[in-house]
C-alpha positions as CSV (number, residue, x, y, z in Angstrom):
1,X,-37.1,28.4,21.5
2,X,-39.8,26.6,20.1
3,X,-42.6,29.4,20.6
4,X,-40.2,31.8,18.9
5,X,-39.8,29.4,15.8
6,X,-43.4,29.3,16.0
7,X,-43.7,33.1,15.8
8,X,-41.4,33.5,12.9
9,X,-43.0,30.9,11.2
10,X,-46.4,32.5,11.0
11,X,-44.2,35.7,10.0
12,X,-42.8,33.9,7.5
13,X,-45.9,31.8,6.2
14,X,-47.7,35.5,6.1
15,X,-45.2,37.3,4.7
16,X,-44.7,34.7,1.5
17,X,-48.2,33.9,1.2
18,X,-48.7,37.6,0.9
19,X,-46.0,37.1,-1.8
20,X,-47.6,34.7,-3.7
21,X,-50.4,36.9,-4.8
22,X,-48.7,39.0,-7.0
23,X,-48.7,38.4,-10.9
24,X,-46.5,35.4,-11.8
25,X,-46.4,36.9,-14.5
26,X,-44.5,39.9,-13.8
27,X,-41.9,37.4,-11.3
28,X,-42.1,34.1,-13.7
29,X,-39.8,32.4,-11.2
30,X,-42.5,32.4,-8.4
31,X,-43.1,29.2,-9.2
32,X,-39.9,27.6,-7.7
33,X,-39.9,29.5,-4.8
34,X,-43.5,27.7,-4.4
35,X,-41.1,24.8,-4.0
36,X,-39.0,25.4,-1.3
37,X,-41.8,26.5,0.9
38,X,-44.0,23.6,0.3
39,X,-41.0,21.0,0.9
40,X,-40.5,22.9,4.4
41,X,-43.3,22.3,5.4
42,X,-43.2,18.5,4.6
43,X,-40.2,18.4,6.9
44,X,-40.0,18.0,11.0
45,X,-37.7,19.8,11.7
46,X,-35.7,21.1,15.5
47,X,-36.8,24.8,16.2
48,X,-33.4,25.9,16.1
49,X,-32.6,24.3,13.1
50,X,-36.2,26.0,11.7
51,X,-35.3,29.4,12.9
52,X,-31.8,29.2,10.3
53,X,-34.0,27.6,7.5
54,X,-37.1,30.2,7.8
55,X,-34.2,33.1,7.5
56,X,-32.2,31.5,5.1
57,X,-35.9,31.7,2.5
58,X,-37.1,34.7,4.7
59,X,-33.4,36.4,3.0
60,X,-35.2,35.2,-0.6
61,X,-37.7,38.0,-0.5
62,X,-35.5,40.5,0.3
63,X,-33.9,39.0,-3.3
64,X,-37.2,38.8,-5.3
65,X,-36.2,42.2,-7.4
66,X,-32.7,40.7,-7.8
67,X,-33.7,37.5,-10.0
68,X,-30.5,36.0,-10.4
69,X,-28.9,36.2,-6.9
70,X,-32.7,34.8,-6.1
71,X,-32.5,32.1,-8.6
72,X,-28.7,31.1,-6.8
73,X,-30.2,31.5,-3.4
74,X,-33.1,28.7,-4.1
75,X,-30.8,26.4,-5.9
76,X,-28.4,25.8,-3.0
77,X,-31.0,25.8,-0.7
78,X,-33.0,22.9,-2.6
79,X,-29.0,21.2,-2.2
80,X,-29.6,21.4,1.5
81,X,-33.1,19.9,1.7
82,X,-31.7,17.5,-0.2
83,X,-28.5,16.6,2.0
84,X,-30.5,16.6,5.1
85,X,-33.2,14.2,3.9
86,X,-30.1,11.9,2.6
87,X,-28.0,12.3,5.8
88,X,-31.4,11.2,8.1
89,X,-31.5,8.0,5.9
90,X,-28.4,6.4,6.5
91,X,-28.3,4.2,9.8
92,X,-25.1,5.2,11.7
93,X,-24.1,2.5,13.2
94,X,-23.7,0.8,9.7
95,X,-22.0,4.2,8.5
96,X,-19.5,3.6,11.9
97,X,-18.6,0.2,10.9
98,X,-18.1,0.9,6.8
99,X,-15.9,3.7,7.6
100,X,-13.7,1.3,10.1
101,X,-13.8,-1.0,8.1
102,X,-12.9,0.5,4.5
103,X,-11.1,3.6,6.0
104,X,-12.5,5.6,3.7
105,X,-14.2,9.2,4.3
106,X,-17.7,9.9,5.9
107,X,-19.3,11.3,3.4
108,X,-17.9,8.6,0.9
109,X,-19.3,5.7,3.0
110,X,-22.9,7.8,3.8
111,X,-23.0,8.5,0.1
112,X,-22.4,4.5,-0.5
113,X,-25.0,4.0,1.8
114,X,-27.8,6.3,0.2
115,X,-27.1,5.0,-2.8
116,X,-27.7,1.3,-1.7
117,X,-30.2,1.9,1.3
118,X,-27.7,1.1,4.1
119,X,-26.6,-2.5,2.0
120,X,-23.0,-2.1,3.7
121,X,-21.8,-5.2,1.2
122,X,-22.8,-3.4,-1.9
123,X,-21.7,0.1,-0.3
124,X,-18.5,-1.3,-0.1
125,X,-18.4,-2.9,-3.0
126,X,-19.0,0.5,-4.8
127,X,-16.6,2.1,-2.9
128,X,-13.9,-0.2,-3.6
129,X,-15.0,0.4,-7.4
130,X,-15.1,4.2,-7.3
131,X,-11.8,3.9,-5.1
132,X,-9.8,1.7,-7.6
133,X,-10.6,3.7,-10.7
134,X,-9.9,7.0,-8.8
135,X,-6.5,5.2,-8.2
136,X,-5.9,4.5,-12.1
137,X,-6.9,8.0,-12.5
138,X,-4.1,9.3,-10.3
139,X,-1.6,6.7,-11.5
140,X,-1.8,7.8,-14.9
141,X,-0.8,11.2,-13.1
142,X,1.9,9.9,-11.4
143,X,3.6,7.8,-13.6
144,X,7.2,8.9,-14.1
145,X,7.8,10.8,-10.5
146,X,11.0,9.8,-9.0
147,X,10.5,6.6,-6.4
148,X,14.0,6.6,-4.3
149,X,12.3,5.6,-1.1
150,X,10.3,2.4,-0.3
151,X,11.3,-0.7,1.6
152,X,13.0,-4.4,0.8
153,X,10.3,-7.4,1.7
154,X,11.8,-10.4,2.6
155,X,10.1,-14.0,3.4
156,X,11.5,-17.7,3.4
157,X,9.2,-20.8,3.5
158,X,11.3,-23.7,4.2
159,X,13.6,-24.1,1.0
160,X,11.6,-21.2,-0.5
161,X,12.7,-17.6,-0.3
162,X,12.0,-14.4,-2.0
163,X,13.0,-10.3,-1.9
164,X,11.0,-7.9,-3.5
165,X,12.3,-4.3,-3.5
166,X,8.6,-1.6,-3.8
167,X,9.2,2.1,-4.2
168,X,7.9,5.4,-3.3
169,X,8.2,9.0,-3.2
170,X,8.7,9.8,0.3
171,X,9.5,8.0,3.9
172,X,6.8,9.2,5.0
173,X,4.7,6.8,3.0
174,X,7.2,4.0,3.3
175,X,6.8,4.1,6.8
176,X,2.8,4.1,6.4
177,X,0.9,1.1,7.8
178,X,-0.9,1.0,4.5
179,X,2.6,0.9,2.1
180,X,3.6,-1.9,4.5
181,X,0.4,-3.8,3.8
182,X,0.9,-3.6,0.1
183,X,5.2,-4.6,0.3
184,X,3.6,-7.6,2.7
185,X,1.0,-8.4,-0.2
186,X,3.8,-8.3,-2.9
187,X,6.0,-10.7,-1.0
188,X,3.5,-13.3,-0.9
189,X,2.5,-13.0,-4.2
190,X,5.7,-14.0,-5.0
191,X,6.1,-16.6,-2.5
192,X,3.3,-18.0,-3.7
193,X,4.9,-17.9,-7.4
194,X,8.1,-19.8,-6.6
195,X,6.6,-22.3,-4.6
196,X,4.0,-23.0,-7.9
197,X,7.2,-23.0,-9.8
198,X,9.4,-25.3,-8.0
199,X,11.7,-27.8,-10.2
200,X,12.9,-30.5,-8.0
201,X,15.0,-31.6,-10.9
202,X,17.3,-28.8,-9.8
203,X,19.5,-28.3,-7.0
204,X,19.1,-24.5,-7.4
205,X,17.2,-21.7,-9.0
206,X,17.1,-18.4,-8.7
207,X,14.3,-16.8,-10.6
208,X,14.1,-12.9,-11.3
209,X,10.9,-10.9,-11.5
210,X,11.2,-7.4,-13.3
211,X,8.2,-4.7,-12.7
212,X,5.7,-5.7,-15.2
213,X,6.3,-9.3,-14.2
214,X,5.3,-8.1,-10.6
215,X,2.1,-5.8,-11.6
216,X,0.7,-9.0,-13.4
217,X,0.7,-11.5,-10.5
218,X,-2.4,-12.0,-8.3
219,X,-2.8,-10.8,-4.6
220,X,-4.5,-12.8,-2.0
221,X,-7.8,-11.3,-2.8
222,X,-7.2,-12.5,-6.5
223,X,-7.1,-8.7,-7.8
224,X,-3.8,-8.5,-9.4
225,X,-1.0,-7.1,-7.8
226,X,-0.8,-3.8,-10.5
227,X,-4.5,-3.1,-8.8
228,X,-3.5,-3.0,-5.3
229,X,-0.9,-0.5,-6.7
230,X,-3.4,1.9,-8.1
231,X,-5.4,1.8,-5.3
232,X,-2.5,2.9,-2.8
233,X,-1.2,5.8,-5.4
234,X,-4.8,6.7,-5.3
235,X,-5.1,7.0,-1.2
236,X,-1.4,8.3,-0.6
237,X,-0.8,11.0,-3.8
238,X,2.8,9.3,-4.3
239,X,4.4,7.2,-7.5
240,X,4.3,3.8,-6.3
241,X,7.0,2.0,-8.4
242,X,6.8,-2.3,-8.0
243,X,10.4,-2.4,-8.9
244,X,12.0,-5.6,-8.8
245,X,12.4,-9.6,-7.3
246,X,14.2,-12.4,-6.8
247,X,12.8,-16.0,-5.5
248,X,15.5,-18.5,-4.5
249,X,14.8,-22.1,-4.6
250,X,16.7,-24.8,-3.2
251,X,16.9,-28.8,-3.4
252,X,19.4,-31.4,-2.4
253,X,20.8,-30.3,1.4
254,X,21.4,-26.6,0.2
255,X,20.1,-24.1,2.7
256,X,18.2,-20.6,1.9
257,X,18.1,-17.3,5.0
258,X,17.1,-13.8,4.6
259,X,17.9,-10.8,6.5
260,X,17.0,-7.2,6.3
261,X,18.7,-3.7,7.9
262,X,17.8,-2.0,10.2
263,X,17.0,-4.9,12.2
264,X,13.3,-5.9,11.7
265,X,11.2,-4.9,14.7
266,X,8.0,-6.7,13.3
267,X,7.8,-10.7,13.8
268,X,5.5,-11.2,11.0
269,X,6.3,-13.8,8.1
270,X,8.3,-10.7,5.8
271,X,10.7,-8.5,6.8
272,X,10.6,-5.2,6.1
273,X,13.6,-2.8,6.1
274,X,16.0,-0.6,4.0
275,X,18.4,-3.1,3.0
276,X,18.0,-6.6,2.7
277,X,20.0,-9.7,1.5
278,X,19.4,-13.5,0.4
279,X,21.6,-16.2,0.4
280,X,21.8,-19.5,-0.3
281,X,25.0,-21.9,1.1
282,X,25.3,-25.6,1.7
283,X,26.9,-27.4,4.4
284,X,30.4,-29.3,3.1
285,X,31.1,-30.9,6.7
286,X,29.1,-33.7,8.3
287,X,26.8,-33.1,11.3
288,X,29.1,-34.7,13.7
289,X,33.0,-33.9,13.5
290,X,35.8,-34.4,15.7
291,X,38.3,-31.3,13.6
292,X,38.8,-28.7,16.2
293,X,38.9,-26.1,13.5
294,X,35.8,-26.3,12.7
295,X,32.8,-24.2,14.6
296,X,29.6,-25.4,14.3
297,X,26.8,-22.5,14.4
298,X,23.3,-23.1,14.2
299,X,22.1,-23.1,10.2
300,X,19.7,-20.4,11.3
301,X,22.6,-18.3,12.4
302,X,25.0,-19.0,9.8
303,X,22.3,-17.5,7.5
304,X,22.0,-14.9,9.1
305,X,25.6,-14.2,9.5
306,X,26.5,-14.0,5.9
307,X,23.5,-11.7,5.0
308,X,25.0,-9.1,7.8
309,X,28.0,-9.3,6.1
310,X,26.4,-9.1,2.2
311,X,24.4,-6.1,3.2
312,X,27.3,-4.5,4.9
313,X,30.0,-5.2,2.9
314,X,28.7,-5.0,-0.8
315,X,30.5,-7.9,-2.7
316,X,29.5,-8.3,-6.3
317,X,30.2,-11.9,-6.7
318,X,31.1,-14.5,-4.6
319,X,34.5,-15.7,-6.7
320,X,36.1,-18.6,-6.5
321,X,39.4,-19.3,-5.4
322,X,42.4,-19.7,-7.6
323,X,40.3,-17.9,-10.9
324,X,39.7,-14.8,-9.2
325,X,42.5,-12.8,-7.8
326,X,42.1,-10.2,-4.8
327,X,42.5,-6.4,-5.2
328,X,45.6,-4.6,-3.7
329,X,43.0,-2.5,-1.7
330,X,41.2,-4.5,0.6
331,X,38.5,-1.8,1.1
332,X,37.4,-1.5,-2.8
333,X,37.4,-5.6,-2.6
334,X,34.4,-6.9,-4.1
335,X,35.1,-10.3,-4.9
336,X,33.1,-12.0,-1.5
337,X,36.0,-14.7,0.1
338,X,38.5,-11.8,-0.6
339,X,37.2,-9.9,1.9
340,X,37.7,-8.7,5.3
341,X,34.9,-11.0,7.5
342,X,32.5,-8.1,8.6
343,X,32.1,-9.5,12.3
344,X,35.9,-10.2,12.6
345,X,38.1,-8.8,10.0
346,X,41.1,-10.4,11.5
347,X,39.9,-13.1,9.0
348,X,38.6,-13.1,5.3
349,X,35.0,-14.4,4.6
350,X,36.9,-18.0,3.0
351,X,38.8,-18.6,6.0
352,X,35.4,-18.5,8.0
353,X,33.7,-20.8,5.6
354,X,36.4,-23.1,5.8
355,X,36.3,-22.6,9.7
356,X,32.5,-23.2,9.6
357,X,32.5,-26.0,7.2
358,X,29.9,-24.2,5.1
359,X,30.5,-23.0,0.5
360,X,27.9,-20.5,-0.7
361,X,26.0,-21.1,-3.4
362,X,24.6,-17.3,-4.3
363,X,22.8,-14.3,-2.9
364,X,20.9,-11.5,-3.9
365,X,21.1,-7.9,-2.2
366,X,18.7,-5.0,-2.8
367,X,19.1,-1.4,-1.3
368,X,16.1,0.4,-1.5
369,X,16.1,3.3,-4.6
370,X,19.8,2.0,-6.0
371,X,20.6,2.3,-9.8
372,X,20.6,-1.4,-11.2
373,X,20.7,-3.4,-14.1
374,X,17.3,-5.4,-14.9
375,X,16.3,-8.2,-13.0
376,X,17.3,-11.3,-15.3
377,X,14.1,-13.4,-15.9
378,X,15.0,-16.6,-15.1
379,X,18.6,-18.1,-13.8
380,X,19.3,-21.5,-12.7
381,X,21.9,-22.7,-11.1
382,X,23.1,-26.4,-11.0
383,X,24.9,-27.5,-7.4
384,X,27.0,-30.7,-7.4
385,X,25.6,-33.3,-4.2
């Protein structure tokens, strides 16, 4: 292989030296095609990858009464030298890592890497840059597409709890690692805001976050929340819509549990699922009590409990006995201790409070994509002791 390289290249060197005599005059552009052959022979180059290069120029002569299919030929040719001097720069095992690392394409991360002689700090660094204002780019674009898919976030911190509710195009995004990563960041953002806006001088608030409310607080990174957005519409093509939230906070012996549906198959701090509910109730019974009547559940189940049944059964309110009075149709019953107990509808939701010793104080419930009235920004409610 290499002998016959050699061979053409004499060929070759003869035949365009041979060239290079006539009147540059008569072929003015001569003078880049001077070019190409002097930066070949600067290069080493593998005889087999020679052989492709010496026809590739060897092709230009048969162009050289044809000047601007010539003129073509030499400038993506000069594109290749180029390339290949760039590509034998960049160390590899630094390309490996940046691409594991940032996840974004080869030839992104080598071009990073040219650019900053194999820094892989300041690569990524640029590529974060050129990433996030490709993202703003695209979310310009995207603005305004439909977001009925997405997932409900839900985490509680002792006597802290939040939902968020993000949004996008398809499931097939929602259900993307990535998506995930961003409803995770979201949630803690805003655990992070209820816990810096705790009142202690309250038994109760519940605090609502709208969407530009959302895009304005800061992730873990410090970036804000609205960034992280643009960077994701950017990567995935989709409208990603940060819709709404709700952080419950809770003083004074009142409890707070969250639940989402489909069961959550992650054990990570937030909860991830299509549905999800909050609630926040209050033990009216002592710890110890001889009344037969009464069952005592673990708090942590009892929590749990009533979200099953808020997700399930839709109430709208929880109501209060003796002001609100119960439909004729117990199926379109919305009023909470009017209706059937989800887990045992022998029995309406008061009579298992009463049975349980426990009196709700609110709840929240998202379904992911539902039509619903804006987020109020900030509600407190006041619990007697």
């Amino acid at each position: 292989m290499r002998e016959t390289a050699h061979t053409v290249s004499e060929t070759w060197n003869a035949r365009v030296d041979q060239r290079l005599t006539l009147d540059t005059h008569e072929y003015p552009w001569m003078t880049f095609s001077t070019s190409v052959v002097v930066a070949l022979k600067r290069q080493r180059y593998s005889a087999q990858r020679l052989q492709g290069e010496i026809l590739c120029v060897y092709g230009l002569n048969l162009c050289w009464h044809n000047l601007p299919i010539c003129e073509m030929i030499c400038r993506h040719f000069m594109r290749f030298l180029h390339s290949g001097q760039s590509w034998n720069s960049v160390n590899k095992s630094v390309l490996g890592k940046l691409r594991k690392k940032t996840g974004y394409t080869f030839a992104n991360c080598r071009k990073a890497l040219v650019l900053y002689d194999n820094d892989m700090d300041k690569a990524e660094k640029w590529l974060q840059e050129q990433a996030q204002a490709l993202g703003w780019s695209k979310a310009t674009k995207l603005e305004g597409r439909p977001t009925a898919q997405g997932l409900v976030g839900i985490a509680v911190d002792k006597n802290i709890a939040i939902i968020v509710e993000v949004n996008c195009e398809t499931d097939f995004v929602a259900r993307n690692k990535t998506f995930q990563t961003l409803v995770d960041s979201v949630a803690n953002a805003c655990l992070k805001f209820a816990i810096s806006k705790q009142d202690i001088r309250s038994s109760f608030v519940k605090i609502g976050l709208d969407s530009e409310q959302l895009k304005l607080l800061p992730g873990e990174d410090g970036k804000l929340l609205s960034d992280h957005t643009a960077l994701l519409m950017g990567s995935v093509g989709e409208n990603i819509f940060l819709r709404r939230a709700y952080c419950f906070q809770a003083n004074e012996g009142i409890l707070v549990a969250g639940y989402t549906h489909p069961a959550p198959q992650n054990t990570n701090k937030v909860l991830f699922g299509k549905y999800g509910a909050l609630v926040a109730f209050k033990q009216t019974l002592p710890e110890i009590t001889e009344q037969e009547t009464v069952v005592k559940l673990p708090q942590d189940q009892l929590g749990r409990l009533f979200c099953q049944h808020i997700i399930g059964m839709n109430p709208s309110k929880i109501g209060v006995e003796g002001e609100d009075v119960p439909t004729c149709n117990s199926d379109e019953e919305k009023c909470m201790i009017y209706q059937e107990y989800l887990l045992d509808p022998s029995q309406t939701v008061a009579q298992f409070l009463a049975d349980s010793g426990v009196s709700l104080v609110d709840f929240a419930r998202f379904e992911c994509g539902e039509e619903v009235e804006q987020c109020s920004l900030n509600v407190a409610v006041e619990v007697e002791g």
